[in-house]
MARDRENBA-96100 format. One record per residue (C-alpha): residue in one letter; x, y, z. Coordinates in steps of 0.02 Angstrom, whole numbers, plus 50000, padded with zeros to 5 digits. Layout:
<site res="A" X="X" Y="Y" Z="Z"/>
...
# end
This chain:
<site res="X" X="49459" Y="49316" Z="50746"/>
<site res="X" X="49541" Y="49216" Z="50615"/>
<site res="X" X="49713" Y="49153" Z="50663"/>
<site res="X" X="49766" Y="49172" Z="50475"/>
<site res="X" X="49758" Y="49275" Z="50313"/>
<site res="X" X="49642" Y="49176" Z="50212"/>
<site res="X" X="49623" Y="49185" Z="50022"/>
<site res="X" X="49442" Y="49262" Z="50090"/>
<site res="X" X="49494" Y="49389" Z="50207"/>
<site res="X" X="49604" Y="49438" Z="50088"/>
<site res="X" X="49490" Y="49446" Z="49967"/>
<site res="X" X="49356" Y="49528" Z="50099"/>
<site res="X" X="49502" Y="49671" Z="50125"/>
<site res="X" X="49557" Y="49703" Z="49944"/>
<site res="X" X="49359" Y="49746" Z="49925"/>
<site res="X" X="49367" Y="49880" Z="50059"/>
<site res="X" X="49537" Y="49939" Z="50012"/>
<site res="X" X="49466" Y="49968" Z="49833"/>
<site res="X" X="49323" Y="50064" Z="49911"/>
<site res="X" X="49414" Y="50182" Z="50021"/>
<site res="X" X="49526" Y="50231" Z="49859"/>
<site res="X" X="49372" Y="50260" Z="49772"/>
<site res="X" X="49339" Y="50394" Z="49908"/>
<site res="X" X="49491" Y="50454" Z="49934"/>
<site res="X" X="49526" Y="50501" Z="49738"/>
<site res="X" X="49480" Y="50687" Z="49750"/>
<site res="X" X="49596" Y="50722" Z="49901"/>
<site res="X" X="49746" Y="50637" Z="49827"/>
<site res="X" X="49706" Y="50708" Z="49650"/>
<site res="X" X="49730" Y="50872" Z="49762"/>
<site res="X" X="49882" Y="50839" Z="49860"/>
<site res="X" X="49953" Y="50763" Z="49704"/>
<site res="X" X="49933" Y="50933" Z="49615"/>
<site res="X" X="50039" Y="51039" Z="49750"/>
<site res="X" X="50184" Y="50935" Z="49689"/>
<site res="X" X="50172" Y="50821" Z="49552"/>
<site res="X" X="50034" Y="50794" Z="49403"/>
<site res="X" X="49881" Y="50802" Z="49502"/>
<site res="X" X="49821" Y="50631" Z="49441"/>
<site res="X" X="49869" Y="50502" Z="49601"/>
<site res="X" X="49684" Y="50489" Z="49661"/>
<site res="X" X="49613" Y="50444" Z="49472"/>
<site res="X" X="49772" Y="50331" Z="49437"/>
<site res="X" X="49724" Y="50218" Z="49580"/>
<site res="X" X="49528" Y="50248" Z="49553"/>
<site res="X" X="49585" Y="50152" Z="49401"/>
<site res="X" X="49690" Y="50023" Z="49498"/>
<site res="X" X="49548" Y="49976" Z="49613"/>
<site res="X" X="49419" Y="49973" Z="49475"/>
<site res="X" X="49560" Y="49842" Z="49371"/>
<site res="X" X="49569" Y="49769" Z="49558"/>
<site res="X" X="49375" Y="49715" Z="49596"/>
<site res="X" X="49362" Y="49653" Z="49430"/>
<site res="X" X="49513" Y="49537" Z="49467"/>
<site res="X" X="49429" Y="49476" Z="49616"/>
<site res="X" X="49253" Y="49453" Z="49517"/>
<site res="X" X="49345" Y="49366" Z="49408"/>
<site res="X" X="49373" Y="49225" Z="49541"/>
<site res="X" X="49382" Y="49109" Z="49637"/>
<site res="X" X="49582" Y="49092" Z="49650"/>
<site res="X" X="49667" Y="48937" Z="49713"/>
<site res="X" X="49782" Y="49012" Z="49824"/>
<site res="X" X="49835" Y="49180" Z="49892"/>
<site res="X" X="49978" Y="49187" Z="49755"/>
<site res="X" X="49853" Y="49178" Z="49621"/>
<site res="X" X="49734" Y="49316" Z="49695"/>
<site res="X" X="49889" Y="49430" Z="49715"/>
<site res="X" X="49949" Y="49375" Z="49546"/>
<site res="X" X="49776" Y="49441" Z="49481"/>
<site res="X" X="49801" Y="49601" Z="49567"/>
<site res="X" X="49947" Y="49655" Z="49496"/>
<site res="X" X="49914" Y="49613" Z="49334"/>
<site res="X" X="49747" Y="49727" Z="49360"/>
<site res="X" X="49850" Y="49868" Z="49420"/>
<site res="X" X="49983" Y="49867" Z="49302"/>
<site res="X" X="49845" Y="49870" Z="49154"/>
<site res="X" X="49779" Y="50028" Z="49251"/>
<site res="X" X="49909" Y="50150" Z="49274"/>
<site res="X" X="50081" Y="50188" Z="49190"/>
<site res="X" X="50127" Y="50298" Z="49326"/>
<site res="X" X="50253" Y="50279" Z="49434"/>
<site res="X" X="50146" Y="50246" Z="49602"/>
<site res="X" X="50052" Y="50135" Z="49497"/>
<site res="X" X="50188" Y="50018" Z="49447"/>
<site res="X" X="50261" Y="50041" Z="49640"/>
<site res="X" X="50097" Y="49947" Z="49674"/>
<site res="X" X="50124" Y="49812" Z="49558"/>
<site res="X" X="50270" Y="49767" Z="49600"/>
<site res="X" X="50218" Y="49755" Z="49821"/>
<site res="X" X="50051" Y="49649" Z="49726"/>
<site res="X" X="50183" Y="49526" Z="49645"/>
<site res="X" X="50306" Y="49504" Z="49763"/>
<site res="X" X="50163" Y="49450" Z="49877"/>
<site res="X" X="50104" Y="49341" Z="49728"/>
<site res="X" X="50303" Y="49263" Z="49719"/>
<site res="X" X="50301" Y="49236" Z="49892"/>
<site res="X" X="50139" Y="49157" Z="49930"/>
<site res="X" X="50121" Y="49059" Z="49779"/>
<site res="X" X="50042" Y="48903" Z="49838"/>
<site res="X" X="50005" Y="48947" Z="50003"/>
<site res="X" X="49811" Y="48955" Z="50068"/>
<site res="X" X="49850" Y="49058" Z="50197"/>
<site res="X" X="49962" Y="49161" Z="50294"/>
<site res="X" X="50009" Y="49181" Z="50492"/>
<site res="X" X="49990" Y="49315" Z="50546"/>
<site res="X" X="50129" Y="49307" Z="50646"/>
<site res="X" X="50225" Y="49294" Z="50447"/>
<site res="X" X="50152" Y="49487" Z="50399"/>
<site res="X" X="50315" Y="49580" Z="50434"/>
<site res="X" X="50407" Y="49494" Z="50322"/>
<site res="X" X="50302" Y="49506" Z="50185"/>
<site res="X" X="50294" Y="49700" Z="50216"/>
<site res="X" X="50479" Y="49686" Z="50239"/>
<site res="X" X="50500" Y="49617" Z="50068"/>
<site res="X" X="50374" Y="49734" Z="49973"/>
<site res="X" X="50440" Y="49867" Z="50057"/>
<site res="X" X="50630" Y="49807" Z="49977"/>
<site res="X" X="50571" Y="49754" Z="49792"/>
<site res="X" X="50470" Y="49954" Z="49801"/>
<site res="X" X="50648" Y="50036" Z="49861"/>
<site res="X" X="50749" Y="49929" Z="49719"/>
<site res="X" X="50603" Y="49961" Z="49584"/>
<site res="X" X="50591" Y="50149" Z="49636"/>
<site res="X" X="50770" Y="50194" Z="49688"/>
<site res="X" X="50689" Y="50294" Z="49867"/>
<site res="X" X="50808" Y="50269" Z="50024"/>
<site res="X" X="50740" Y="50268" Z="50196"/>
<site res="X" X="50723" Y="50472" Z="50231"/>
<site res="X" X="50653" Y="50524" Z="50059"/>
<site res="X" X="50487" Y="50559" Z="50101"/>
<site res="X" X="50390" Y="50438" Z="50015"/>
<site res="X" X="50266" Y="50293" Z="50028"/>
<site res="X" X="50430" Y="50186" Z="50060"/>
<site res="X" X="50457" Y="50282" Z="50236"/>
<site res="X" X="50268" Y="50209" Z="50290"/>
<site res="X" X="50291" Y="50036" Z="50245"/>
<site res="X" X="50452" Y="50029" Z="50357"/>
<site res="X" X="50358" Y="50121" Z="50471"/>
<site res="X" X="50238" Y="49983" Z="50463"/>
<site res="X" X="50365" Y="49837" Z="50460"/>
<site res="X" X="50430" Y="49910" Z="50626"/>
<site res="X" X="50270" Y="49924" Z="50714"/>
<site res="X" X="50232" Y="49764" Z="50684"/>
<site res="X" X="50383" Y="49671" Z="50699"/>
<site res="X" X="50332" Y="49514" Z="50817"/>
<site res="X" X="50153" Y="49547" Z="50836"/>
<site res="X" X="50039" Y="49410" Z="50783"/>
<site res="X" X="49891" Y="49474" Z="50836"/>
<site res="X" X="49807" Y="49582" Z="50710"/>
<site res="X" X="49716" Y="49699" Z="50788"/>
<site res="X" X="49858" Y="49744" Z="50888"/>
<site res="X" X="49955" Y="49755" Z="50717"/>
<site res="X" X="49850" Y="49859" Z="50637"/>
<site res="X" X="49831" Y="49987" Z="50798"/>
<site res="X" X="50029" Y="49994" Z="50798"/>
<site res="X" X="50045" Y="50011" Z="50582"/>
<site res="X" X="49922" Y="50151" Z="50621"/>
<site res="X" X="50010" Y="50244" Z="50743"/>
<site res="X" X="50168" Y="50219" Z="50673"/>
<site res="X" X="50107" Y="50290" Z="50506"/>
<site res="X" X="50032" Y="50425" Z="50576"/>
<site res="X" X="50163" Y="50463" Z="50668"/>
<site res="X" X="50284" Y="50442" Z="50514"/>
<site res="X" X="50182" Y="50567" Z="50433"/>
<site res="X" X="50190" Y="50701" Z="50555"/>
<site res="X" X="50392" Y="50686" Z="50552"/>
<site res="X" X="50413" Y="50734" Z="50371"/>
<site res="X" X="50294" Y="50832" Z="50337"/>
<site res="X" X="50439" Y="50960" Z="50386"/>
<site res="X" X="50553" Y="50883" Z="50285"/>
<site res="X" X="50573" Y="50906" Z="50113"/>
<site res="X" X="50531" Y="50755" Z="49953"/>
<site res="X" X="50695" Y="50703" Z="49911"/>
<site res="X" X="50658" Y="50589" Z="49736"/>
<site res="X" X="50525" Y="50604" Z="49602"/>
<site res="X" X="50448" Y="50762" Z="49515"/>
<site res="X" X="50431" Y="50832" Z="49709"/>
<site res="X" X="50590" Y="50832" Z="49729"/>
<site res="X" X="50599" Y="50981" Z="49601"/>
<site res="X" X="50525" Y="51083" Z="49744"/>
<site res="X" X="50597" Y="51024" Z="49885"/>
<site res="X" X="50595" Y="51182" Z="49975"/>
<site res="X" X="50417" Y="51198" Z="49937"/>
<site res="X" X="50361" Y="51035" Z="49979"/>
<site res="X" X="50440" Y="51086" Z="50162"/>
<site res="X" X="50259" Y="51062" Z="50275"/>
<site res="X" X="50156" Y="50962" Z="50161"/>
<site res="X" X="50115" Y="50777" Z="50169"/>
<site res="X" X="50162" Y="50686" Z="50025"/>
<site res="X" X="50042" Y="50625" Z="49930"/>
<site res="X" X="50114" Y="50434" Z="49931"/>
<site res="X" X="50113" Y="50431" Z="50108"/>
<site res="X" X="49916" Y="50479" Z="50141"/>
<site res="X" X="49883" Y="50338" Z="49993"/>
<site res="X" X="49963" Y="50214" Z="50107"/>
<site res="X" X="49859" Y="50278" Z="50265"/>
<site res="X" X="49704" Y="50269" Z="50149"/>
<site res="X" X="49745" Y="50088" Z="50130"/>
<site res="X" X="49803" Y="50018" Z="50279"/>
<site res="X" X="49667" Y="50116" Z="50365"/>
<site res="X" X="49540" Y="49996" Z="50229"/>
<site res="X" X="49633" Y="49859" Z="50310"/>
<site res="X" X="49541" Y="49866" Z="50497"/>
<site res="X" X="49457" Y="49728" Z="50503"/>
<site res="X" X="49541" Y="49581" Z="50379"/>
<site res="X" X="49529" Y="49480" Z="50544"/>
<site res="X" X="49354" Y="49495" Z="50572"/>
<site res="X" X="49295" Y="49395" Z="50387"/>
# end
């Protein structure tokens, strides 16, 4: 188990996280279309296409630079609004840990703490909305002085899971959902599985 991040685990992870997007397209294509365009599963197809050419693109001198890379592959990609959500988590990471070779784990939270601020100021979601912002708090919580990262991956996973299960009875209170709120009463939003998608593609950074 690697006591760190490393610019190759992270690399390692982006690879898988591209692959399970790949897969997951069609459902999110089909969640998408009960309340929004339909188009969430091909607009980050195209982000993790943009993505593994980034990385192929390589080597990168630090984990700034690789995260750099990745947003400027997603924001090529997509125009939409989840898509530019995404660039802006890729390059706060790439502000933050310009320079740096790796990362402790026991330094995660805060990172997800800060994507998770720069996506609610970018976005203009609150805590309680019903979007991908309510899973990356979720995560930030779980995780919150864990340094291990199996354990902070089992507790992200639970806590999204279980963040997914609360609203889903709750209504999407921001973004073309929020047009039918009533309707969107017992289905998952679409945003929220995407981040499950991911952070399930995450399972085994530690084990590069």
């Amino acid at each position: 188990m690697t006591m760190a991040l490393t610019i190759e685990v992270a690399d390692h992870a982006l690879r898988r996280w591209a692959d399970v997007l790949d897969a997951a397209a069609p459902e999110l294509n089909r969640l998408d279309g009960q309340l929004g365009d339909g188009d969430l599963g091909a607009t980050l197809a195209r982000c993790a296409s943009n993505v593994r050419s980034a990385l192929d693109a390589g080597p990168h001198a630090d984990l700034g630079a690789l995260f750099k890379a990745c947003a400027q592959a997603t924001a090529r990609a997509s125009g939409s609004s989840f898509g530019t959500l995404l660039t802006v988590a890729f390059m706060t990471l790439a502000r933050n840990l310009a320079g740096a070779a790796s990362l402790d784990w026991r330094a995660l939270p805060a990172q997800v703490k800060a994507a998770s601020d720069a996506i609610a100021q970018r976005g203009g979601a609150v805590p309680g909305d019903k979007t991908v912002l309510d899973t990356l708090i979720a995560t930030h919580d779980a995780i919150a002085g864990l340094d291990d990262p199996r354990a902070q991956h089992a507790a992200a996973t639970a806590a999204v899971d279980a963040a997914i299960v609360t609203f889903r009875g709750r209504p999407n209170r921001i973004g073309r959902a929020r047009m039918f709120a009533e309707r969107s009463v017992g289905l998952d939003d679409p945003g929220m599985i995407a981040f499950r998608h991911m952070l399930a593609s995450l399972a085994s950074d530690h084990a590069a």
